[in-house]
C-alpha positions, 0 to 999 in steps of 0.5 A: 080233577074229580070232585065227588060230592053226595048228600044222602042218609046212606044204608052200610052197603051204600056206605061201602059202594061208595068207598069203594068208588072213592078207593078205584078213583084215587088209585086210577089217579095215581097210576096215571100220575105216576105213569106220567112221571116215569114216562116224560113227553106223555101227551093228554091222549096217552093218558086217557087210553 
């Protein structure tokens, strides 16, 4: 699991750089979430190619 944490007093481009990471983060989870669903016996290894 990631935990992204940051203390700053951000500029709005900032603010949406981060977002966008937070976006690609939780979208990549979900993908291998459900890639690993629909695909039962998937080891650790297949997941992170």
């Amino acid at each position: 699991m990631f935990v992204l944490e940051y203390k700053v007093k951000p500029k709005p481009n900032q603010i949406e750089a981060i977002n966008e990471a937070i976006r690609t983060t939780q979208f990549v989870r979900n993908k291998v979430l459900r890639y690993w669903m629909d695909n039962r016996g998937v080891g650790k290894t297949e997941l992170f190619r």
